[in-house]
Every structure is written in structure tokens, then in C-alpha cells.
C-alpha positions, 0 to 999 in steps of 0.5 A: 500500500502506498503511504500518501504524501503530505501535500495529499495528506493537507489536501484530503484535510483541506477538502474535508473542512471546506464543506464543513465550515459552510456547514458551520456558517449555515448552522449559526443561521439555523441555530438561531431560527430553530427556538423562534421560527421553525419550532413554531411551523406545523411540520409533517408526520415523518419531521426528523428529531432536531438533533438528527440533522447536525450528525447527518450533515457532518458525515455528508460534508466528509462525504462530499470533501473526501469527494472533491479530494478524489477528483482533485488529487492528480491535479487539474488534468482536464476539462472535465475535473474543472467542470466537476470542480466548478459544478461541486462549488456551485452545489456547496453555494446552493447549499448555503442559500438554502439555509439563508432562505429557509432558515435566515429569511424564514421562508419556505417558499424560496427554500423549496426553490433553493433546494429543488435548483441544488438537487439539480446541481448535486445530480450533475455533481455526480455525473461528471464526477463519475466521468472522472472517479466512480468512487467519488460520484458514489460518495454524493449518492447519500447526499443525493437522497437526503436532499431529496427527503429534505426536498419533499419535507420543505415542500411539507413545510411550505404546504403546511405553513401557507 
């Protein structure tokens, strides 16, 4: 087995704590609006418990950055690791809106239109991650699925709340 450099090392870790600092960012927003906003909103019966979500998104943000490690560590090669690259980036922002909208100004609506627009975005993570490293585009699969879930708990939010 070959022992990885130090340079790969600092980039898995780099890659790592990318997502999980918009994690962090986003979590202050959410933080403060779970006790005065969101416990206030009548939620659908299949609501996750509060405390599932930070120890779900810790391990999908490690997921994603182990991700972008794979499509990155040879280096910026070709077209297709850039469009991966920059289509990875335009997720992780997405990402961040939805909190902004959902949480920050407490809306629903522009939630759901976030979300629907980042399951798109995550969709074609995957695709041309898998161009690239399957393993890469099947550590997005999880997050895939959870964003799906959250999209369909938003949308019960949104109708519930109208």
C-alpha cells in the first residue's frame, strides 16, 4: 500500500473542512431560527428529531470533501475535473442559500426553490464526477437522497405553513 504524501495528506484535510465550515456558517443561521421560527411551523408526520440533522450533515460534508479530494488529487488534468470542480462549488453555494432562505429569511417558499435548483446541481455533481472517479460520484449518492427527503419535507413545510 502506498503511504500518501503530505501535500495529499493537507489536501484530503483541506477538502474535508471546506464543506464543513459552510456547514458551520449555515448552522449559526439555523441555530438561531430553530427556538423562534421553525419550532413554531406545523411540520409533517415523518419531521426528523432536531438533533438528527447536525450528525447527518457532518458525515455528508466528509462525504462530499473526501469527494472533491478524489477528483482533485492528480491535479487539474482536464476539462472535465474543472467542470466537476466548478459544478461541486456551485452545489456547496446552493447549499448555503438554502439555509439563508429557509432558515435566515424564514421562508419556505424560496427554500423549496433553493433546494429543488441544488438537487439539480448535486445530480450533475455526480455525473461528471463519475466521468472522472466512480468512487467519488458514489460518495454524493447519500447526499443525493437526503436532499431529496429534505426536498419533499420543505415542500411539507411550505404546504403546511401557507
Amino acid at each position: 500500500m502506498k503511504i500518501p504524501s503530505l501535500h495529499s495528506l493537507l489536501l484530503l484535510i483541506g477538502c474535508i473542512v471546506l464543506p464543513l465550515l459552510i456547514g458551520a456558517l449555515g448552522s449559526v443561521i439555523t441555530t438561531s431560527s430553530i427556538p423562534i421560527w421553525y419550532n413554531t411551523l406545523t411540520k409533517p408526520w415523518f419531521t426528523p428529531p432536531n438533533w438528527v440533522f447536525a450528525p447527518i450533515w457532518t458525515i455528508l460534508y466528509c462525504m462530499m470533501g473526501v469527494s472533491l479530494w478524489l477528483i482533485i488529487k492528480d491535479g487539474f488534468k482536464n476539462n472535465e475535473v474543472k467542470r466537476g470542480v466548478i459544478c461541486f462549488g456551485a452545489q456547496l453555494l446552493l447549499n448555503f442559500l438554502w439555509t439563508i432562505a429557509f432558515f435566515g429569511m424564514r421562508s419556505p417558499a424560496m427554500g423549496l426553490v433553493v433546494i429543488i435548483a441544488l438537487l439539480y446541481l448535486i445530480g450533475l455533481t455526480i455525473q461528471i464526477f463519475k466521468n472522472i472517479s466512480s468512487p467519488a460520484a458514489y460518495l454524493f449518492i447519500p447526499y443525493f437522497c437526503w436532499t431529496c427527503c429534505a426536498t419533499v419535507l420543505n415542500a411539507a413545510v411550505f404546504l403546511l405553513n401557507m
